[in-house]
C-alpha positions as CSV (number, residue, x, y, z in Angstrom):
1,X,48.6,-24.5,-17.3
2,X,51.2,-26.6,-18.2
3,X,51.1,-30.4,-17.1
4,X,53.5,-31.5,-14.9
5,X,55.6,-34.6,-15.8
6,X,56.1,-35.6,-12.4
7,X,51.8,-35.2,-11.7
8,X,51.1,-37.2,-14.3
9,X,53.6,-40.1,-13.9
10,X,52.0,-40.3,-10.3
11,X,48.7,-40.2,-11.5
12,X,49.6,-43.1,-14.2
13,X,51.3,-44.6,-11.5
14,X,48.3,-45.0,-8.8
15,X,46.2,-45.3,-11.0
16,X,47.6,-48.7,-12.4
17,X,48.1,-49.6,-8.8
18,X,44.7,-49.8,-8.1
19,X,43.8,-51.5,-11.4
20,X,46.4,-54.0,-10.2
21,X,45.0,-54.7,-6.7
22,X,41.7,-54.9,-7.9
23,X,42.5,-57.7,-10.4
24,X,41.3,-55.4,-13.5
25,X,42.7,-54.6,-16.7
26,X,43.8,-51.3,-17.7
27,X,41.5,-50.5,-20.5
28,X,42.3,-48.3,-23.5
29,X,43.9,-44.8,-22.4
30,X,41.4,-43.1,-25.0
31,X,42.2,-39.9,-26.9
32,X,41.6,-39.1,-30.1
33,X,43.1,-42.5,-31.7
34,X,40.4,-43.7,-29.9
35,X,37.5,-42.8,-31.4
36,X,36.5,-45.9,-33.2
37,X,35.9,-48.0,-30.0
38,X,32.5,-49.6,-29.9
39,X,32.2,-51.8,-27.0
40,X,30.6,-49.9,-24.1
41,X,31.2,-52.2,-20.9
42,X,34.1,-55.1,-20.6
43,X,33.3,-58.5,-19.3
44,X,33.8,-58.2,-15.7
45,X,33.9,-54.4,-13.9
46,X,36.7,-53.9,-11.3
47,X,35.2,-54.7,-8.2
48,X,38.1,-52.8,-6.1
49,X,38.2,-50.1,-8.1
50,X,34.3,-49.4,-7.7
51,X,34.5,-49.9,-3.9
52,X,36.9,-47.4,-3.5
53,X,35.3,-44.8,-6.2
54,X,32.3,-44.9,-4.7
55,X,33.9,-44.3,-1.0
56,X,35.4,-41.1,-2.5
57,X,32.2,-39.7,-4.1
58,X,30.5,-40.2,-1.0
59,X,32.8,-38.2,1.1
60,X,33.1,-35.5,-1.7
61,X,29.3,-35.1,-1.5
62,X,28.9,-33.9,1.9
63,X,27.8,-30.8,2.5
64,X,28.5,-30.0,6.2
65,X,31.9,-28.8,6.2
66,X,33.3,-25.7,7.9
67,X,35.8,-23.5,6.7
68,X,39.4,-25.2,6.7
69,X,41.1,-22.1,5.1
70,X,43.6,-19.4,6.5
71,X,42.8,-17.7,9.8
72,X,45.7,-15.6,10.3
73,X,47.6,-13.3,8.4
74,X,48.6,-10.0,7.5
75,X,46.2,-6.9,7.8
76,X,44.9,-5.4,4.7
77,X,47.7,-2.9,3.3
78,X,45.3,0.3,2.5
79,X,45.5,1.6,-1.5
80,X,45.6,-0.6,-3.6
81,X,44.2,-1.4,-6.9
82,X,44.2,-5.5,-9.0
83,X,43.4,-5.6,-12.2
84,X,41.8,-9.0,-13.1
85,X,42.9,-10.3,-16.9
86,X,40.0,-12.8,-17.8
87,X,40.6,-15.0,-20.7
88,X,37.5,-14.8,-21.8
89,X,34.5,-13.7,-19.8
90,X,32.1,-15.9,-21.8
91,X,33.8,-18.8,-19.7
92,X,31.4,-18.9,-16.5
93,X,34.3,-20.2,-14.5
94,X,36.4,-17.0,-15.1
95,X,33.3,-14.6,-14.6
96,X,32.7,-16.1,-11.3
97,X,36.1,-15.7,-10.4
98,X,35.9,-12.0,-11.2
99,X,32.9,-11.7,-9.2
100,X,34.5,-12.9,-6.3
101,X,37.7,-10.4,-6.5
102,X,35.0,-7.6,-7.7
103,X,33.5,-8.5,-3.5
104,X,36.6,-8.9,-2.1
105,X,38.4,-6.2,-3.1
106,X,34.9,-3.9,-1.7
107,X,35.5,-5.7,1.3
108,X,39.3,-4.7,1.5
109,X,39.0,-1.4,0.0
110,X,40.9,-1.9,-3.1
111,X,40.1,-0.6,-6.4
112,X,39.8,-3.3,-9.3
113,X,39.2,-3.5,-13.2
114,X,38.6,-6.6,-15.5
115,X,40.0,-6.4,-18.4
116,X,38.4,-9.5,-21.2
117,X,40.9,-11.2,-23.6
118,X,37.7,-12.6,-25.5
119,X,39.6,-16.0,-25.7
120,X,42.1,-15.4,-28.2
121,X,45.9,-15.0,-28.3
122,X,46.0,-11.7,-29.6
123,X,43.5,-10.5,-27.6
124,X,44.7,-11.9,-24.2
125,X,48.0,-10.4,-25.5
126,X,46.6,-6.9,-25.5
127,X,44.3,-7.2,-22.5
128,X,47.4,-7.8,-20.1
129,X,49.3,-5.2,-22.1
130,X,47.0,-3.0,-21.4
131,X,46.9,-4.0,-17.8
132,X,50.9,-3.7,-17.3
133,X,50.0,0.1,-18.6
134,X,48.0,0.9,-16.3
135,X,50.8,0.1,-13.4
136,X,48.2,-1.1,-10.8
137,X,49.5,-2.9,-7.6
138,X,48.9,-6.5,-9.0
139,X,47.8,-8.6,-11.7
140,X,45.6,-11.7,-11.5
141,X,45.8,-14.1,-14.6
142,X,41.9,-15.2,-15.0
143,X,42.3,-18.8,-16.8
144,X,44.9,-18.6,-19.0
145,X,48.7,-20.0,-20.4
146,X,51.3,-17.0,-18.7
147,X,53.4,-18.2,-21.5
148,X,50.9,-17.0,-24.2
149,X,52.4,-13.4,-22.7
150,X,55.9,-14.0,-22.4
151,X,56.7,-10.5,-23.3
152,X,53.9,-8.6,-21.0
153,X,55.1,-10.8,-18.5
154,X,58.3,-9.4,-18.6
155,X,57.3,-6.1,-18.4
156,X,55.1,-6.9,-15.4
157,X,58.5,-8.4,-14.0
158,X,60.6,-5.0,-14.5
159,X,57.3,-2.8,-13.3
160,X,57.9,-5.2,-9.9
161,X,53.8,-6.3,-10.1
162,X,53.4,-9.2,-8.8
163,X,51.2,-11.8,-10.1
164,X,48.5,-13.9,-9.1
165,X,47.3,-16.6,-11.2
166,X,43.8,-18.7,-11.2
167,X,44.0,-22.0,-13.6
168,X,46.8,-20.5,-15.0
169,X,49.2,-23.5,-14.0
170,X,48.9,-27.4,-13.5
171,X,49.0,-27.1,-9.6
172,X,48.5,-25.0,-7.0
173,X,50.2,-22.7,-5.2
174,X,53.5,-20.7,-6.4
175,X,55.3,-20.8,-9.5
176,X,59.1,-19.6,-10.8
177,X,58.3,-20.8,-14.4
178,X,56.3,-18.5,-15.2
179,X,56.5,-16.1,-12.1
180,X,53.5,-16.1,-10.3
181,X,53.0,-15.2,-6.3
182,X,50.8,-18.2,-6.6
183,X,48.2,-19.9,-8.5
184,X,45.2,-21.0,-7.0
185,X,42.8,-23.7,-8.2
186,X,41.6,-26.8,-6.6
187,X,43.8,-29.8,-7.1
188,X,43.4,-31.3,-10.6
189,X,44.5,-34.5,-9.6
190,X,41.6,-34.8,-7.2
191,X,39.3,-32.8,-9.6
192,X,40.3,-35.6,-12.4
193,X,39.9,-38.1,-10.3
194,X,36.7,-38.1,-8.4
195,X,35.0,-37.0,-11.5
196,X,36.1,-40.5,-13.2
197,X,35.2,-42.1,-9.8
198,X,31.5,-40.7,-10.3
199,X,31.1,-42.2,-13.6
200,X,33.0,-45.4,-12.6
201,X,31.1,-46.0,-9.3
202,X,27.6,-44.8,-10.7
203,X,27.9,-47.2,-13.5
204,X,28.6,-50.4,-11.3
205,X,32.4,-50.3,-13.5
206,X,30.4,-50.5,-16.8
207,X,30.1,-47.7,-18.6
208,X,30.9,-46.1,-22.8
209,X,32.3,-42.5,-22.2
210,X,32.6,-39.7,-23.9
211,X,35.2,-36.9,-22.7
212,X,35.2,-33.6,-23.9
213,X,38.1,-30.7,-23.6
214,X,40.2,-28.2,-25.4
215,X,43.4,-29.1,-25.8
216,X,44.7,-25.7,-26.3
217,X,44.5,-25.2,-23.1
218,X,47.3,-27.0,-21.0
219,X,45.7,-27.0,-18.0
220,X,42.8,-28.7,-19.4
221,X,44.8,-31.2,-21.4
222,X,46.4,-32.4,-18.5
223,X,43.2,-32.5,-16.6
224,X,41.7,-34.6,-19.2
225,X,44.7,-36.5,-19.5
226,X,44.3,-37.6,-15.8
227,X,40.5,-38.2,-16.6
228,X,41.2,-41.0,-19.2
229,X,44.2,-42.6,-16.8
230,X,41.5,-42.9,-13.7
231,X,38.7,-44.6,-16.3
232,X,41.4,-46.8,-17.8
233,X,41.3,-48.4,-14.2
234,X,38.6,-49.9,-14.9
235,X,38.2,-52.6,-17.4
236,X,34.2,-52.4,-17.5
237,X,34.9,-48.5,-18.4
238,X,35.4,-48.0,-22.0
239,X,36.5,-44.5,-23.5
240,X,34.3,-43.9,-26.7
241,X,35.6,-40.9,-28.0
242,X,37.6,-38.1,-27.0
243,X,36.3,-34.3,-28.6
244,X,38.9,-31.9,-28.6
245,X,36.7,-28.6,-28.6
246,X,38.1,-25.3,-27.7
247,X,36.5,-23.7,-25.0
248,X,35.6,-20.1,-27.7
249,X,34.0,-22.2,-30.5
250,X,32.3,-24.8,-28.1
251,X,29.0,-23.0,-29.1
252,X,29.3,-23.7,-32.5
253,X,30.8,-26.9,-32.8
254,X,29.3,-28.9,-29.7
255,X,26.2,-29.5,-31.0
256,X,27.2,-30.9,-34.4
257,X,29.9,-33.3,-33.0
258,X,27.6,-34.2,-30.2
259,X,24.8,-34.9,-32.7
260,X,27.2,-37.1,-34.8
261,X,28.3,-38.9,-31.9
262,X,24.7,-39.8,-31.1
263,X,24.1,-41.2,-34.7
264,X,27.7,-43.4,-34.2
265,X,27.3,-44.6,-30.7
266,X,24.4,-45.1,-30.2
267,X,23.1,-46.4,-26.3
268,X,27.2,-47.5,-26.3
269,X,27.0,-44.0,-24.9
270,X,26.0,-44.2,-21.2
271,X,28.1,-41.1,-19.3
272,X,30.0,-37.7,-20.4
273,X,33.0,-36.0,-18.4
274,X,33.8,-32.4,-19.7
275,X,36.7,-30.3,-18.4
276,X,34.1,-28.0,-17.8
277,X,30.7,-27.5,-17.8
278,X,29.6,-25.4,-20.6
279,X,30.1,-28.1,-23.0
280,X,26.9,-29.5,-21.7
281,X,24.7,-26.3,-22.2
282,X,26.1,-26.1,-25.8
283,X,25.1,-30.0,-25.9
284,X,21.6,-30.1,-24.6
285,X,19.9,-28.9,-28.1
286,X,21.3,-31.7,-29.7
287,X,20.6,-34.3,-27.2
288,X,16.9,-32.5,-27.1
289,X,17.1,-33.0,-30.9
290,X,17.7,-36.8,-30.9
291,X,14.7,-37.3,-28.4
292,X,17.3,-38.4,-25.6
293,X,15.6,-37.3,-22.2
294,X,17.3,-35.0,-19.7
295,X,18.1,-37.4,-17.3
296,X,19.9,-39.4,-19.6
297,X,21.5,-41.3,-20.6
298,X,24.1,-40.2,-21.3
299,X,24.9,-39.2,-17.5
300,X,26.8,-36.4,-17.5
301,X,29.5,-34.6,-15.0
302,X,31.4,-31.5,-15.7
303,X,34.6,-31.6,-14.1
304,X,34.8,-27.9,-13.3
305,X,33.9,-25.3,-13.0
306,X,30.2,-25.3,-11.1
307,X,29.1,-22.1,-13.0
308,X,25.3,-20.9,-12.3
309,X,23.8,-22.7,-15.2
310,X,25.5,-26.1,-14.5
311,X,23.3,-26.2,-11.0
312,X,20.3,-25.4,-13.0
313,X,20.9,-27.9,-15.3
314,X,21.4,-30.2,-12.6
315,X,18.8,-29.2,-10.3
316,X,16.2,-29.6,-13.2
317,X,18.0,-32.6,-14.5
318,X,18.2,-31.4,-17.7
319,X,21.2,-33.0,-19.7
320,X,23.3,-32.7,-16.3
321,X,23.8,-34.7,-13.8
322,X,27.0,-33.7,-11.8
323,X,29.3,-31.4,-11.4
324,X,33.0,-31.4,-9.5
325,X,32.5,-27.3,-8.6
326,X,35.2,-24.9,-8.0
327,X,33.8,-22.2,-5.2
328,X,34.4,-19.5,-7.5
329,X,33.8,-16.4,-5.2
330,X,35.6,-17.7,-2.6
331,X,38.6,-17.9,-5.2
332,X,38.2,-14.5,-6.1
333,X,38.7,-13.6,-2.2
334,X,42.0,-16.0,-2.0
335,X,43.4,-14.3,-5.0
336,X,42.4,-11.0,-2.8
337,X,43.9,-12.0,0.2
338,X,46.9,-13.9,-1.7
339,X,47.9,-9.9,-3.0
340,X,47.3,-8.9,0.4
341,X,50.3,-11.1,1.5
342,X,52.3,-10.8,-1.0
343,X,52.1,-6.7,-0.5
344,X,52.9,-7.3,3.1
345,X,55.5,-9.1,2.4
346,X,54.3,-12.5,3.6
347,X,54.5,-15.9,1.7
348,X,51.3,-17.1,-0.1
349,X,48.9,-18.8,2.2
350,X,49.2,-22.4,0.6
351,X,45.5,-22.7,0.8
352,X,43.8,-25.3,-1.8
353,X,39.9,-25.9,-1.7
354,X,38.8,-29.6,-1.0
355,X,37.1,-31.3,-4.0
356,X,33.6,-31.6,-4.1
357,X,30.6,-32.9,-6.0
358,X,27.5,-31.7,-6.7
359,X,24.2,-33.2,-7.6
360,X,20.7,-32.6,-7.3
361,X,20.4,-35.0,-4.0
362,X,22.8,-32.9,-2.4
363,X,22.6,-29.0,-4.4
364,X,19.8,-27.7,-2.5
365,X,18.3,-25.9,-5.5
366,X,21.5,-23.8,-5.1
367,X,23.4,-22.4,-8.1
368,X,26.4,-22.2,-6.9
369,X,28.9,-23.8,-4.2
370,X,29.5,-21.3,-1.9
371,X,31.1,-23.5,1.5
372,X,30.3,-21.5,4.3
373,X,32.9,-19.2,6.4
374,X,35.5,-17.8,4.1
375,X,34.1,-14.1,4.3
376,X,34.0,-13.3,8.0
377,X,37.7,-15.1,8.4
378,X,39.3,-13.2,5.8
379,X,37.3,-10.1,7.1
380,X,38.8,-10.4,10.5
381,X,42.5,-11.3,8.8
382,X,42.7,-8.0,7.4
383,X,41.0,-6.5,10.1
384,X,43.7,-7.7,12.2
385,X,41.8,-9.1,14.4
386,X,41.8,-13.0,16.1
387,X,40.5,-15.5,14.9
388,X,36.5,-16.2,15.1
């Protein structure tokens, strides 16, 4: 979950490109030195920038897409048991992941146990201590820092389990520092990006945000970090305020800062991006409470994960608008099939899920994004059998 110096410095990078070619200024970078701007919109947009956002959001909206994961690989190696250490199973992202591995590993005939950290150090500490103990075949890291764990990590090292992490680094794929088989999320970079797009192409390039995150988590401080470059493209886009929440007290403290942003801000406050989408369920009393209606404004995007109650909130338009969705299942049957090479003794598969947005035009009145064909082609992967 740690950001990656050479990510960010590209993201910085193209991200004053296109401010350049557009003719705009680059806007204030936000954070939390930032939270006595005032001025909603600047004086003249970025005409460029908006073009090229709203290209983007178009494409990531579509629907009709097949199935652009693996199609070969090794056949399922019989016996052998995951367990999946969640950092907190209150996180819908997390639990949906552990669904996912839960079907999967039925489908594979594996055993698998989830084991909660309940979103603290110590208790992420003692939930993959618990999980080296138990010697299974692998470990999946559900959604949190490997370096919290140094030391279980080490003894998962001399036990020769290998690990498989989801969010648990900046990028995708595999990682020597910390050791992991792979990690598996969908790109942040593109996650960041087209959820800034959204707001900057649905606002005409005028817009007063609000971004929420928890810095404690690297992962999402980077994410956010790449947020706030991709507005600051865009000198009709201003950064109001930037909450640092963490993710386990969100509940309690969302509504309060949220209520106090309201009484500050005022209609300055036109669109939200949160690093995920909880912070809107924990944030739709208070908005309720100030008499703001549920289709805003503020418009609101969560830029992960695409839990259940996020499409419900959008569907209904209920102090939602958008989400940026990780497929969540079909993670949990990559981080499957991702043990399944690494038992055979075959590299990871490389595979990274394309971005993609949800809203209600496009969610039909689903509550989750499931994209279509993952299941049978993994099915007939350890099945050994051709592809379909």
């Amino acid at each position: 979950m740690h950001p990656h110096r050479k990510t960010a410095l590209a993201a910085a990078a193209l991200s004053a490109a296109l401010a350049a070619a557009a003719g705009c200024g680059g806007g204030p970078a936000g954070g939390p030195a930032d939270r006595t701007a005032t001025a909603a919109t600047g004086a003249g947009g970025c005409p460029g920038v908006q073009r090229a956002a709203a290209e983007a959001v178009r494409r990531a909206e579509r629907t009709d897409t097949a199935w652009d994961g693996p199609t070969t690989g090794p056949r399922a190696v019989p016996g052998k048991t995951l367990v999946y250490v969640a950092q907190t199973m209150t996180n819908p992202g997390v639990a949906g992941v552990a669904a996912g591995v839960r079907q999967a590993a039925a489908a594979i005939g594996w055993q698998v146990r989830v084991i909660d950290g309940e979103g603290t150090p110590a208790g992420i500490q003692a939930a993959l201590s618990q999980a080296v103990t138990l010697k299974p075949s692998g470990i999946a890291i559900g959604g949190f820092d490997p370096r919290l764990t140094s030391q279980q990590l080490a003894r998962a090292e001399a036990a020769g389990i290998p690990l498989v992490g989801w969010h648990a680094v900046a990028a995708p794929g595999p990682s020597t520092d910390p050791e992991l088989f792979t990690n598996i999320t969908t790109d942040v970079e593109d996650v960041a990006r087209i959820s800034a797009d959204w707001v900057i192409a649905g606002s005409g390039g005028r817009a007063g945000v609000v971004l929420f995150t928890d810095d404690s988590i690297p992962f999402a401080r980077n994410k956010a970090g790449l947020i706030r470059r991709r507005l600051a493209a865009c000198a009709g886009v201003r950064l109001l305020s930037y909450e640092n929440i963490p993710i386990p007290d969100a509940s309690r403290r969302t509504p309060q800062e949220v209520s106090s942003l309201l009484s500050r801000l005022g209609d300055d406050w036109t669109y939200s991006v949160a690093i995920n989408d909880l912070y809107f369920a924990d944030a739709a009393p208070a908005f309720r409470a100030a008499g703001r209606p549920g289709s805003g404004p503020p418009l609101n995007i969560g830029a992960g994960d695409g839990d259940p109650s996020a499409f419900q909130r959008i569907n209904a338009r209920r102090y939602q608008a958008a989400t940026v969705p990780e497929p969540l299942t079909q993670q949990g049957w990559q981080i499957v099939d991702e043990f399944n090479r690494a038992f055979a003794g075959r590299p990871a598969s490389g595979y990274v899920a394309p971005v993609h947005v949800v809203t209600a035009a496009n969610s039909g009145g689903a509550t989750s994004w499931d994209p279509p064909g993952y299941r049978p082609a993994y099915e007939r992967i350890w099945r050994g059998l051709p592809p379909g």
